[in-house]
C-alpha positions as CSV (number, residue, x, y, z in Angstrom):
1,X,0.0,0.0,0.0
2,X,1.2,3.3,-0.8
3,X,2.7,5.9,1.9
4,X,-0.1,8.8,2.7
5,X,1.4,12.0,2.1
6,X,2.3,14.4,5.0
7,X,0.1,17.5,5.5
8,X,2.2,20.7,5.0
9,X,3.3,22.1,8.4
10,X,0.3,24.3,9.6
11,X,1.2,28.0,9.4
12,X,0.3,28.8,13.3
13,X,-2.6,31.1,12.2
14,X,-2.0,34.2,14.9
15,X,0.6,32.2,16.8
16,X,3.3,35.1,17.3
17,X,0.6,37.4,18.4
18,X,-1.7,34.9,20.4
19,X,-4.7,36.5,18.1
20,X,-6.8,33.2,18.2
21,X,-8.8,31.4,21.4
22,X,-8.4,28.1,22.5
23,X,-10.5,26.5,20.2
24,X,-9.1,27.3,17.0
25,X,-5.8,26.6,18.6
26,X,-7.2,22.9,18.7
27,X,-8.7,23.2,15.5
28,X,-5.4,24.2,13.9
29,X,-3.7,21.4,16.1
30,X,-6.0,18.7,14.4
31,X,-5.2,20.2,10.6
32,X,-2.9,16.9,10.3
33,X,-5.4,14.5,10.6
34,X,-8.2,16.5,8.6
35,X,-5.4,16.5,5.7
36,X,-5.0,12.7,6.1
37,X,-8.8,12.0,6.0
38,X,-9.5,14.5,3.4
39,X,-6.2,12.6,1.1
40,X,-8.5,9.3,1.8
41,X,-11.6,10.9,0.6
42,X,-10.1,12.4,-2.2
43,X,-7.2,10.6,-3.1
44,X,-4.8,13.8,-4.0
45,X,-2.8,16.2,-1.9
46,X,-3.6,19.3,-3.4
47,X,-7.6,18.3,-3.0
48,X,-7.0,17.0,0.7
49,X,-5.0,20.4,1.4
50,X,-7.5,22.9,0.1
51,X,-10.4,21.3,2.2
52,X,-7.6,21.6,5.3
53,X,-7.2,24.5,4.4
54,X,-10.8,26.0,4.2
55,X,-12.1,24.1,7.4
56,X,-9.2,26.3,8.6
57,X,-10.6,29.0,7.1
58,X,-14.1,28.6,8.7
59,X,-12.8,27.9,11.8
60,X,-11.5,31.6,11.9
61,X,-14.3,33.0,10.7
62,X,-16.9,31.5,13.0
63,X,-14.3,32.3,15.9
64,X,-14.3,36.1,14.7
65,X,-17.8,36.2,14.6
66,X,-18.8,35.0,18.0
């Protein structure tokens, strides 16, 4: 069976500045394993990163919003 690719290393949304809560901290802490199960539902890298990333995406939103 062929290796899973790696997910990219996550880019610490707001990490310097501590601009996000505890939540999307976790969030952005599980971006690894949404990568990995978005590669099995899609079977490419690119595909499985752009649903990473715009889970991410949502995440900050709905944390900005309330």
């Amino acid at each position: 069976m062929a290796e899973e690719p790696q997910a990219p290393p996550s880019t610490r949304l707001g990490e310097e500045t501590g601009e996000h809560d505890d939540g999307l901290s976790a969030f952005v802490g599980v971006r690894p394993r949404l990568f990995g199960i978005a590669y099995r539902m899609f079977g490419s890298a690119a595909e499985a990163e752009d649903v990473a990333r715009r889970l991410v995406a949502v995440a900050v939103y709905e944390s900005e919003s309330g």
